[in-house]
DRENKEKE-211100 format. One line per field, with one value per residue: residue in one letter; y, z, x of N, C-alpha, C, O in turn. Coordinates in steps of 0.2 Angstrom, whole numbers, plus 5000, padded with zeros to 4 digits. Layout:
BEGIN
vexfi (a,...) .
nyy (Y,...) .
nzz (Z,...) .
nxx (X,...) .
cayy (Y,...) .
cazz (Z,...) .
caxx (X,...) .
cyy (Y,...) .
czz (Z,...) .
cxx (X,...) .
oyy (Y,...) .
ozz (Z,...) .
oxx (X,...) .
This chain:
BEGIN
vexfi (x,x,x,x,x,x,x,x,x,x,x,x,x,x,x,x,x,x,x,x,x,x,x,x,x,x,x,x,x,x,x,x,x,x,x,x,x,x,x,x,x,x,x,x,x,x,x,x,x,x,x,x,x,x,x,x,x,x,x,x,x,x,x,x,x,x,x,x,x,x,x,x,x,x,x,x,x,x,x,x,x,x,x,x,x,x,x,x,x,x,x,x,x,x,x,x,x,x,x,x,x,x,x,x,x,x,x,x,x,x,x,x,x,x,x,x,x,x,x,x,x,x,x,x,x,x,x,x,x,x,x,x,x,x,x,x,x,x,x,x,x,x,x,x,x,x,x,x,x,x,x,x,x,x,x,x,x,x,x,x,x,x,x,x,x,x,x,x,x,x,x,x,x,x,x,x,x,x,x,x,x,x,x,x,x,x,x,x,x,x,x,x,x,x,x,x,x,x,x,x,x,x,x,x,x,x,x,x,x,x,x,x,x,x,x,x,x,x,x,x,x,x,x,x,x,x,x,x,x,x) .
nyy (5359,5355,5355,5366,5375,5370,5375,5389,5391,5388,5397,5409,5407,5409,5418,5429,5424,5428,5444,5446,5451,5452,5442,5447,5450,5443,5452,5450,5456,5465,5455,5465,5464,5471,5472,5465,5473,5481,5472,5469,5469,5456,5456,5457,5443,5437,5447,5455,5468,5478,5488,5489,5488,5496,5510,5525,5521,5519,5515,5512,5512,5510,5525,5527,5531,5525,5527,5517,5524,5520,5504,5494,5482,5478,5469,5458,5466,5470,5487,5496,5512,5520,5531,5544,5551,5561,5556,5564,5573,5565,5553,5544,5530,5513,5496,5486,5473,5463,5456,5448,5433,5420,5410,5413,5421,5436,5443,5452,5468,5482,5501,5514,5537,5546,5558,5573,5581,5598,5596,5599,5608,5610,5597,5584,5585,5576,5560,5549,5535,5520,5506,5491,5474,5459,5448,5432,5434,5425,5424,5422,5435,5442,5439,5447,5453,5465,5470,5482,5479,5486,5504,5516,5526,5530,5538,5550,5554,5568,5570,5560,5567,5581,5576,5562,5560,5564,5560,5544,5544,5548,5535,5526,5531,5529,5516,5515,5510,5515,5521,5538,5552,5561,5576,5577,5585,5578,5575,5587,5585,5585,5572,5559,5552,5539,5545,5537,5524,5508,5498,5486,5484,5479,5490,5484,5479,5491,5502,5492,5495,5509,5511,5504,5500,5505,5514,5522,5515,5511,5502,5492,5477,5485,5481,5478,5476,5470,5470,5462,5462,5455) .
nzz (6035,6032,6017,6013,6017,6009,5996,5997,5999,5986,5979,5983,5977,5965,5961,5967,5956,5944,5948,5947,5938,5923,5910,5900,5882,5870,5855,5839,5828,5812,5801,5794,5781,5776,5759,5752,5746,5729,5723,5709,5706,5698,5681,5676,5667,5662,5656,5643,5636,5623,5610,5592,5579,5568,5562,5557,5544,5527,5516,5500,5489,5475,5474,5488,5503,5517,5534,5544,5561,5574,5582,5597,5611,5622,5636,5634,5622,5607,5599,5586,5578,5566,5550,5541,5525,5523,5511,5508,5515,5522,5536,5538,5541,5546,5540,5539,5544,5549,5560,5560,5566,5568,5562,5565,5563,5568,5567,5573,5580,5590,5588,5589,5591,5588,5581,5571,5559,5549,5532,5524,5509,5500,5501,5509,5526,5537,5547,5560,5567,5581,5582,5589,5594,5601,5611,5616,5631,5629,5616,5601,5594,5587,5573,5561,5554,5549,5542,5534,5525,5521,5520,5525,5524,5530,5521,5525,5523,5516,5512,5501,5492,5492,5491,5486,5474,5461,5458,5458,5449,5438,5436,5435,5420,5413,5413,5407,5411,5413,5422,5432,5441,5455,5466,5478,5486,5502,5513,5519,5517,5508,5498,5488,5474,5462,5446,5434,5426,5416,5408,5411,5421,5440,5455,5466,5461,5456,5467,5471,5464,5463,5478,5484,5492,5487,5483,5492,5497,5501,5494,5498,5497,5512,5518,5533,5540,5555,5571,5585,5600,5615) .
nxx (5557,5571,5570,5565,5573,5586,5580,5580,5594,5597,5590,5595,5609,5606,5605,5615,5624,5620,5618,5634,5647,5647,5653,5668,5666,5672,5680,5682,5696,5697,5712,5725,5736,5750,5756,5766,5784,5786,5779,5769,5750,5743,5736,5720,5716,5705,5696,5704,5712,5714,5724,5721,5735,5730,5728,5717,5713,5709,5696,5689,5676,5667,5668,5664,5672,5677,5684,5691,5694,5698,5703,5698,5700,5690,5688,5674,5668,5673,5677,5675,5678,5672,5670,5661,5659,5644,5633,5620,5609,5602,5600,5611,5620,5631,5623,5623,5636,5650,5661,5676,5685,5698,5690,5677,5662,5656,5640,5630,5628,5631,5626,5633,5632,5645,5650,5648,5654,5658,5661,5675,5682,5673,5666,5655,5646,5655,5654,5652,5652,5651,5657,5650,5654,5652,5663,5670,5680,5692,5695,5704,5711,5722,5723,5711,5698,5686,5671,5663,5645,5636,5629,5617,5601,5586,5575,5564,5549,5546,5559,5558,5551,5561,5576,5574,5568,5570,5583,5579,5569,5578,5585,5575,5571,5583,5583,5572,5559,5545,5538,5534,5535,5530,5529,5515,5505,5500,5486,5492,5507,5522,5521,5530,5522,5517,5512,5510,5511,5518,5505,5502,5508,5506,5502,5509,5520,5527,5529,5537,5549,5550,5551,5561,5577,5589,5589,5592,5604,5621,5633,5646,5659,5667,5681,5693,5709,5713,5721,5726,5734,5737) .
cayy (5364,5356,5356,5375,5380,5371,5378,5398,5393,5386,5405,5414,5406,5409,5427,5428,5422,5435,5451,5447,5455,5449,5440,5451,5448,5441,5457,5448,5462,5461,5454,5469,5460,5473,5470,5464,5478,5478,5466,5472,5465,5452,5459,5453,5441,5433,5452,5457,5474,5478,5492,5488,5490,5499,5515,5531,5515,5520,5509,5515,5507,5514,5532,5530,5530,5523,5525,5516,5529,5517,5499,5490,5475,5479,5465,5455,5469,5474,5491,5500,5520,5523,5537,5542,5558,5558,5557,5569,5577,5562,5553,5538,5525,5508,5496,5479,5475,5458,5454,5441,5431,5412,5405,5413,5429,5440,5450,5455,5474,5489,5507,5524,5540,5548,5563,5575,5589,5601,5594,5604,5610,5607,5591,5585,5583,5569,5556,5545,5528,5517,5498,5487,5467,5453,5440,5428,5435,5420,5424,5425,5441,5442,5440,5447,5459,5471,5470,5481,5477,5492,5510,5519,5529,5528,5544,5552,5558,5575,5569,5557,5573,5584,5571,5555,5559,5566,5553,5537,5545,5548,5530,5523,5534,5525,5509,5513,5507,5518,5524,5542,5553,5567,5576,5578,5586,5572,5577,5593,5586,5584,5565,5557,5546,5536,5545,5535,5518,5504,5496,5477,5482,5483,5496,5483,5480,5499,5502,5490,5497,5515,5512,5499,5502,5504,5522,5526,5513,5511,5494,5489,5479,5487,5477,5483,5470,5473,5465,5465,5458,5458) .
cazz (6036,6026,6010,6012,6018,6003,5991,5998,5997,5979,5977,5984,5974,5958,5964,5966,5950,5940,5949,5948,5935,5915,5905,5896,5876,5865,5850,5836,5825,5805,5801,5788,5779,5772,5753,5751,5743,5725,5719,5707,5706,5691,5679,5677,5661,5658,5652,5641,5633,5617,5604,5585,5576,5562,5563,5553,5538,5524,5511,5495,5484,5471,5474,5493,5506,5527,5538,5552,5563,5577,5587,5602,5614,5629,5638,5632,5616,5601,5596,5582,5576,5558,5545,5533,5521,5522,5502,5507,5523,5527,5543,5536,5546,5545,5539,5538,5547,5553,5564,5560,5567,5571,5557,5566,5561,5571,5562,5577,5583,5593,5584,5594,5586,5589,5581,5564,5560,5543,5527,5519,5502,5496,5505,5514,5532,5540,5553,5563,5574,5587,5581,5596,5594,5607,5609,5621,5632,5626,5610,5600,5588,5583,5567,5562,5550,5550,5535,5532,5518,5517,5524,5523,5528,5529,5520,5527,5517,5513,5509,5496,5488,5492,5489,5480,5469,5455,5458,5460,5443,5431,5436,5430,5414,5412,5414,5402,5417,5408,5426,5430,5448,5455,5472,5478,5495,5505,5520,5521,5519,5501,5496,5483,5471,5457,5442,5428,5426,5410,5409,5411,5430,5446,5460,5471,5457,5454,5472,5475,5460,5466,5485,5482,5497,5481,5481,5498,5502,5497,5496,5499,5506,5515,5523,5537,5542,5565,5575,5591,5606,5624) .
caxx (5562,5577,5570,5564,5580,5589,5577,5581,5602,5599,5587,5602,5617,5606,5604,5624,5626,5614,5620,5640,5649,5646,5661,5669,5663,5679,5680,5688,5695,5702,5718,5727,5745,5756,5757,5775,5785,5789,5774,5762,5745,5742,5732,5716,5717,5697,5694,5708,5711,5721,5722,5722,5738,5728,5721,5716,5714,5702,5695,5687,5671,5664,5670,5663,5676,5675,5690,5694,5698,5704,5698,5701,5697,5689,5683,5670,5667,5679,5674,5678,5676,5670,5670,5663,5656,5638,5631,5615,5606,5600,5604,5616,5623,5631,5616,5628,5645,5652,5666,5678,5691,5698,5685,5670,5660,5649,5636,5627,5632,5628,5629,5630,5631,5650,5650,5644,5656,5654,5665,5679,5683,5665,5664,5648,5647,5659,5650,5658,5649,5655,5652,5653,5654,5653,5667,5673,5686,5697,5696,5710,5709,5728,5723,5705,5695,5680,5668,5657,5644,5631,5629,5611,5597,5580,5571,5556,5542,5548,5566,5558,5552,5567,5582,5576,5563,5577,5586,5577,5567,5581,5588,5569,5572,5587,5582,5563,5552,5541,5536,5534,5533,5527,5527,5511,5502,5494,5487,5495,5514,5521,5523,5532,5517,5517,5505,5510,5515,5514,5496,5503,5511,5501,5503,5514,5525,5526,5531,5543,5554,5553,5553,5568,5583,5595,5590,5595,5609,5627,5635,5654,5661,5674,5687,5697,5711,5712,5727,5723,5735,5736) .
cyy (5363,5358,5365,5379,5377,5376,5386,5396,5391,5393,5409,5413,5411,5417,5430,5428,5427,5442,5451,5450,5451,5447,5443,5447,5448,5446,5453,5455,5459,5460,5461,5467,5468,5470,5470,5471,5477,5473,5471,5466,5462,5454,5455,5448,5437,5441,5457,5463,5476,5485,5490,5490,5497,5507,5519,5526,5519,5514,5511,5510,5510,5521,5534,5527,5528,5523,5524,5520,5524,5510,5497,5485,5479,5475,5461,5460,5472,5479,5494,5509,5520,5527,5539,5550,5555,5560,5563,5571,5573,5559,5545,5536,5518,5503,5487,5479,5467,5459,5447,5438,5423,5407,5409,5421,5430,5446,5454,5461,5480,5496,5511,5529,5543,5556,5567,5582,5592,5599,5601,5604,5606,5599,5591,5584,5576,5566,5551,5543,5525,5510,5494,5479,5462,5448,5437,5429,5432,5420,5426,5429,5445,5444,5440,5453,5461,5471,5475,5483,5485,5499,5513,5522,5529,5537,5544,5555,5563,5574,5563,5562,5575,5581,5565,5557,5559,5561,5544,5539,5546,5538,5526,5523,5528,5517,5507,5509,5510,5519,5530,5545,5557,5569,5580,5580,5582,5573,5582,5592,5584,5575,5563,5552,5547,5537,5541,5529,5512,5498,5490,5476,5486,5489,5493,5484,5487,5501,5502,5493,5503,5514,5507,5503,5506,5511,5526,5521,5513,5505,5494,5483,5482,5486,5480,5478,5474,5467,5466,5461,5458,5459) .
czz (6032,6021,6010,6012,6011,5996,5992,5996,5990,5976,5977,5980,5967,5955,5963,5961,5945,5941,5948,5942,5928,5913,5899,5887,5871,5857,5846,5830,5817,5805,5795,5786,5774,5763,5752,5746,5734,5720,5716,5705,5699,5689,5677,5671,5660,5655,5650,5638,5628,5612,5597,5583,5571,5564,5558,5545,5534,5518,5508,5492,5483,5473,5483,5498,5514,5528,5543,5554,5571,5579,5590,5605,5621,5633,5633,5622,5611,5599,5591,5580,5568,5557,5542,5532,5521,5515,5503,5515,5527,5534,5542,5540,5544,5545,5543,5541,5547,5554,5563,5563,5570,5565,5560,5563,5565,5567,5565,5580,5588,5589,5588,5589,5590,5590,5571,5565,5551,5539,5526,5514,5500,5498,5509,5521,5534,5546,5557,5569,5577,5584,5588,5596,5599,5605,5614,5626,5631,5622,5607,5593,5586,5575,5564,5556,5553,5543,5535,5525,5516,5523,5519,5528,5526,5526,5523,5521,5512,5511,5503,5492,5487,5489,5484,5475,5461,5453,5455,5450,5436,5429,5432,5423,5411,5410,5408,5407,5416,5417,5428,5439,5450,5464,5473,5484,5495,5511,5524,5520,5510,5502,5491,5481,5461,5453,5437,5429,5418,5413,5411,5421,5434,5450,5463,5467,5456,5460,5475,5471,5463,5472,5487,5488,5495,5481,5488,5503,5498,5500,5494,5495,5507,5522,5525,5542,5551,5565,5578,5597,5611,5626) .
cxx (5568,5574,5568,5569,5585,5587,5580,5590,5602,5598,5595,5606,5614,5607,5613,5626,5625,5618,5629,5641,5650,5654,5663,5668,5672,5678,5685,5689,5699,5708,5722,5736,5744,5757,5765,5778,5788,5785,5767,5758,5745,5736,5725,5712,5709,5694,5701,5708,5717,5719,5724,5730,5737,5725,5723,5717,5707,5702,5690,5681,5668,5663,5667,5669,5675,5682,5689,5697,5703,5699,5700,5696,5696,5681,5680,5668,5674,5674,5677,5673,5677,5669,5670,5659,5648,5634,5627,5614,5603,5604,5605,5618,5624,5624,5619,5635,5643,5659,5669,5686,5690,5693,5678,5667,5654,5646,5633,5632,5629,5632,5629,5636,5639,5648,5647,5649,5655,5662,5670,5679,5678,5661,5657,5651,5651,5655,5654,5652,5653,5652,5656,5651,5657,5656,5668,5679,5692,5697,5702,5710,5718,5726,5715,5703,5689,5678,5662,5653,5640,5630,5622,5608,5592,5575,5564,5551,5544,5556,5564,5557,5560,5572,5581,5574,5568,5578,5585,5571,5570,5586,5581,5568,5575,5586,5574,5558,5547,5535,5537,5531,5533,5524,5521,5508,5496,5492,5491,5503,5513,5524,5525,5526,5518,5510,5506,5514,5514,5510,5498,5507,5508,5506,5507,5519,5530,5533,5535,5548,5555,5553,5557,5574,5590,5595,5593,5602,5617,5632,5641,5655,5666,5676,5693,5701,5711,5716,5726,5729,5738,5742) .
oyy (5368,5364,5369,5385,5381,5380,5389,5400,5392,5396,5410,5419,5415,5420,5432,5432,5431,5445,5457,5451,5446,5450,5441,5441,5452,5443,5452,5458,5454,5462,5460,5469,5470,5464,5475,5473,5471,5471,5474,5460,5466,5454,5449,5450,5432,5441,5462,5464,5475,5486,5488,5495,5502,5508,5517,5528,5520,5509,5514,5504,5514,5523,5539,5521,5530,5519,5527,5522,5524,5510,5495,5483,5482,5476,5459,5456,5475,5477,5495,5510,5520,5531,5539,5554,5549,5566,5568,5570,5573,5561,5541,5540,5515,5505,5484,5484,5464,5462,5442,5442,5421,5401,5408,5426,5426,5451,5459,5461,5480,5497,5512,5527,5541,5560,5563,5587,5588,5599,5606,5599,5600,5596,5595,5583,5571,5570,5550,5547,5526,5508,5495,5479,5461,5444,5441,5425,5436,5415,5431,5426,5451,5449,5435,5457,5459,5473,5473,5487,5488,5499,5513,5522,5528,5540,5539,5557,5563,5578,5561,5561,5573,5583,5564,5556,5555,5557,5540,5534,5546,5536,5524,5519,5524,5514,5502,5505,5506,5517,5531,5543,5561,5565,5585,5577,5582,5572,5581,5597,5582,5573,5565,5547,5551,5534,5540,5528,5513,5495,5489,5471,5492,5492,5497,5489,5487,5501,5505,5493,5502,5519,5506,5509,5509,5514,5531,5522,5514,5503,5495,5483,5483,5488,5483,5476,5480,5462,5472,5455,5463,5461) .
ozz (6029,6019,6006,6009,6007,5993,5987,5992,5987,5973,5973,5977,5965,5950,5958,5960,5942,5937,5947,5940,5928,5914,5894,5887,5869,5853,5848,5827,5817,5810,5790,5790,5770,5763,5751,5743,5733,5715,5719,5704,5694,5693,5678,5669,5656,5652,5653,5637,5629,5610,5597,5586,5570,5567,5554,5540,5536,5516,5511,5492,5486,5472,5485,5496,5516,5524,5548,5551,5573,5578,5588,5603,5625,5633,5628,5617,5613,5598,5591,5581,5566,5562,5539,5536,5520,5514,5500,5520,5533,5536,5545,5544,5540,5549,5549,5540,5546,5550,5564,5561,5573,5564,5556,5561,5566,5565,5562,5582,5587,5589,5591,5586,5596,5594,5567,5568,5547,5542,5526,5513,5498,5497,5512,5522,5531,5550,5554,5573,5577,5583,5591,5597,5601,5600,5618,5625,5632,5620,5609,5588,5585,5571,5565,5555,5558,5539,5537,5520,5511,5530,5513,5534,5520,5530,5523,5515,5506,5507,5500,5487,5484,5483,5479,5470,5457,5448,5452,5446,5430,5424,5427,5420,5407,5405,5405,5405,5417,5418,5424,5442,5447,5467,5470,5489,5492,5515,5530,5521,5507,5507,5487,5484,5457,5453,5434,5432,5415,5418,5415,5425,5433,5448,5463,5468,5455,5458,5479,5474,5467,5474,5493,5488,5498,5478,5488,5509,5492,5505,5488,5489,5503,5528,5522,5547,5552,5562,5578,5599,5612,5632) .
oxx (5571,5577,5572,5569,5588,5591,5582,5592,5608,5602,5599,5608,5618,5609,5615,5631,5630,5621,5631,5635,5653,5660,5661,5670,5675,5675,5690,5684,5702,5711,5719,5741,5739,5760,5769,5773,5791,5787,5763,5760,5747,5731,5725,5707,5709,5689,5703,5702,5723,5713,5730,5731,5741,5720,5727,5720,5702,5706,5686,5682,5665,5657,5668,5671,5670,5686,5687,5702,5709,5693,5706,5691,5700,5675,5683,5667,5679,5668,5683,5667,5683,5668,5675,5657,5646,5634,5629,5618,5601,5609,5601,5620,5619,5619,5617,5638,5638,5663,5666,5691,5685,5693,5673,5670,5649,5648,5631,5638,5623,5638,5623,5641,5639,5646,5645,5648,5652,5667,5668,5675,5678,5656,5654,5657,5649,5654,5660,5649,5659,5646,5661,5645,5663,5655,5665,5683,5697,5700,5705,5709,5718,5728,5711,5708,5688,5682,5657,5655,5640,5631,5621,5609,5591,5572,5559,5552,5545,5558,5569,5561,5564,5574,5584,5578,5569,5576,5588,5570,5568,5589,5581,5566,5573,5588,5571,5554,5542,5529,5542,5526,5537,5520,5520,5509,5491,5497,5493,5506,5508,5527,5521,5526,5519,5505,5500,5519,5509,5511,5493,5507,5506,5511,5512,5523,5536,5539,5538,5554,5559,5557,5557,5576,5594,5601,5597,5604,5617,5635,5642,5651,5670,5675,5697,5698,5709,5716,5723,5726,5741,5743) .
């Protein structure tokens, strides 16, 4: 009879325990500080941003001209905006650039296409890209330039015909390469081919004279000094 009567006041108490009323749950909530009055926030100096000194700069070679139209520091990349006349209908674009400053040079770049509007006073169409070059956010570009060495376009088939053939045939003339060209329909589209050439040079030889970069690029450099500081 004891231990059975304990064992029920032990049930009960536990019983008591269980049904009474829960302990309220401690809510902790945010703290919010007031930004003292008068304090601006510090900028945030591992991604600095700066505009060029230079803008609307052009630079001439051999009768072809490029203007820096403006360039700046943002972040991690210096971009700059190019511009230039495009020689023909093709679709020209920087080929070659580097980036230099402090002793180092960056040759690697990203291009996007800006804009293409219609030339004045007889002029060709004006182009304009974006070059974009990765630096170090620590880097110091106070004192820094912009090169670039070549600007070109790649002809298609029917623009060998159309645009080069002229061209790329009165400079062989010139030169007595004693090669000779002629556009041709190859499978329905016309193609520029080599009918004539002298007997002592092969077909690659032949080739590489007329299918040479020289006819479709146009070679600087042109140097564009950039100040840049934060």
């Amino acid at each position: 009879m004891k231990n059975s009567f304990s064992l029920s006041a032990v049930a009960l108490g536990l019983a008591l325990v269980s049904c009474g009323p829960a302990s309220p749950v401690q809510q902790i909530l945010p703290t919010f500080i007031a930004p003292a009055e008068g304090v601006v926030p510090a900028p945030n100096e591992a991604y600095p941003t700066a505009q060029a000194s230079e803008s609307n700069t052009s630079q001439s070679v051999s009768g072809f001209s490029l203007n820096l139209r403006r360039a700046w520091r943002e972040g991690k990349q210096v971009n700059a905006e190019l511009c230039f006349t495009l020689p023909d209908s093709s679709d020209w674009t920087v080929w070659e650039a580097h980036y230099e400053y402090g002793g180092t040079s960056v040759s690697e770049f990203s291009s996007a296409f800006l804009s293409k509007e219609e030339g004045q006073s007889g002029q060709g169409p004006q182009r304009c890209d974006q070059l974009s070059f990765f630096v170090p956010p620590d880097a110091d570009l106070s004192s820094s330039s912009l090169t670039v060495e070549s600007v070109g376009a790649y002809p298609s088939a029917e623009e060998y015909c159309s645009l080069y053939m002229p061209k790329i045939q009165q400079k062989l003339d010139e030169r007595g390469v004693g090669i000779t060209l002629e556009c041709q329909v190859v499978d329905g589209a016309s193609s520029m081919q080599i009918v004539d050439k002298p007997e002592g040079m092969s077909q690659d030889e032949a080739e590489q004279l007329v299918f040479s970069d020289e006819f479709y690029t146009v070679r600087g450099p042109w140097i564009f000094t950039v100040s840049m500081t934060p």
